[in-house]
C-alpha atoms as one frame of an Amber mdcrd trajectory, in Angstrom:
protein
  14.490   7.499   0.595  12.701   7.388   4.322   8.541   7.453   4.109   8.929
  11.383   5.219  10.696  12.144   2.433   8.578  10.195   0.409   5.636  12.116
   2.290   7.364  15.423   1.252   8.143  14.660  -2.592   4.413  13.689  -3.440
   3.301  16.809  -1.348   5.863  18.810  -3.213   4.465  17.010  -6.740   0.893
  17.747  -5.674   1.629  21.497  -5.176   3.696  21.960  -8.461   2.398  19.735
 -11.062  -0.824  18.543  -9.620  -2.318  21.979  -8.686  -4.192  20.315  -5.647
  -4.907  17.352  -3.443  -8.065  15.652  -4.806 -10.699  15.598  -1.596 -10.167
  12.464   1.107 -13.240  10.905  -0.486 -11.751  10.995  -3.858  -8.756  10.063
  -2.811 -10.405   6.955  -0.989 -12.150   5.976  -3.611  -9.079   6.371  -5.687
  -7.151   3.887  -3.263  -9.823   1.109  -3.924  -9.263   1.297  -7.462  -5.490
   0.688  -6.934  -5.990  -1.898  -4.510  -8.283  -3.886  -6.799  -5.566  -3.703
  -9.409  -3.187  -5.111  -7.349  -5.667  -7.792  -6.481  -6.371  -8.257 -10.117
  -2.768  -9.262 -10.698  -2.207 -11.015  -7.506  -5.283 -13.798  -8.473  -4.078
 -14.188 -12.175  -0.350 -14.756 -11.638  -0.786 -16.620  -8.244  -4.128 -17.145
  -7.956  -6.318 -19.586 -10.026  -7.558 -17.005 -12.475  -6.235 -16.525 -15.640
  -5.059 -12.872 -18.019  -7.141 -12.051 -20.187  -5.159 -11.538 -23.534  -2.877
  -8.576 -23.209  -3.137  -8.567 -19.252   0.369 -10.630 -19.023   2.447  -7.944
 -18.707   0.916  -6.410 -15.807   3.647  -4.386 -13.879   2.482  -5.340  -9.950
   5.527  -2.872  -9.041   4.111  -0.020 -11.001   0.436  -0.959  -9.259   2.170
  -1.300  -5.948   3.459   2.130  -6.370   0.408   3.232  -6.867  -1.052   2.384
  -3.559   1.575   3.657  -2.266   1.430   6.904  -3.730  -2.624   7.551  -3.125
  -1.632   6.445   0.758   0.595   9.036   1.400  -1.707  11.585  -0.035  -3.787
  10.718   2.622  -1.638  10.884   5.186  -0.352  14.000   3.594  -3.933  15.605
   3.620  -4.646  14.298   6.760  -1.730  15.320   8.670  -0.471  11.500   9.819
   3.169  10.835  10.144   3.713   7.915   8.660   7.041   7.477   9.959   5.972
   7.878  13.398   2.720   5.830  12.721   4.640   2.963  11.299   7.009   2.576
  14.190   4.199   3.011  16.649   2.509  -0.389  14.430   5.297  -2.126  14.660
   6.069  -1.889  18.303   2.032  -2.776  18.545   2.339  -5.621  16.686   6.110
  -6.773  18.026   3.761  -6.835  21.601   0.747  -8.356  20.512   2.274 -11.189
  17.935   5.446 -11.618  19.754   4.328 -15.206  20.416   1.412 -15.791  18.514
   2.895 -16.945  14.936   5.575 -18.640  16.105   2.896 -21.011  18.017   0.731
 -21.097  15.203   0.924 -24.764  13.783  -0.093 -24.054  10.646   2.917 -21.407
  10.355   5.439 -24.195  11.955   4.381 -27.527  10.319   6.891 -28.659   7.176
   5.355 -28.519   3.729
């Protein structure tokens, strides 16, 4: 699946089953919730926290897919191609970085 179909099957979803997009606000708001979920996994199961009994099974896919989803809602809503925004970022950051990591000692050094 490409991001613009991806763009097209939630807006399809949203129309059918969801009746409507929530506002951009809500929808932002929505996106920090998912994020911090994420980040709640991230710190426990590579981080130093620990899970709090029952936590261990967090599915970082499923919260990952989340983000994911809320984002191109969004874009959706907000009429940004993500297709042609991503390639645009890349090329950005193919210009900017191009020799930046691979100078960066702290990216080079062994162990």
């Amino acid at each position: 699946m490409t991001i613009k179909e991806a763009q097209e099957q939630v807006d399809k979803w949203i129309k059918s089953v969801g009746v409507r997009y929530f506002s951009e606000l809500t929808n932002m708001a929505i996106l920090t919730e998912e994020v911090g979920e994420v980040a709640r996994i991230i710190s426990r199961r590579y981080g130093d926290q620990s899970f709090k009994s029952g936590e261990e099974n967090s599915d970082l896919s499923d919260e990952l897919c989340d983000v994911f989803w809320v984002l191109l809602c969004l874009a959706n809503q907000t009429g940004v191609d993500l297709t042609s925004a991503f390639e645009k970022n890349m090329e950005k950051k193919t210009n900017r970085d191009k020799t930046r990591h691979i100078n960066n000692p702290k990216l080079t050094k062994n162990g």
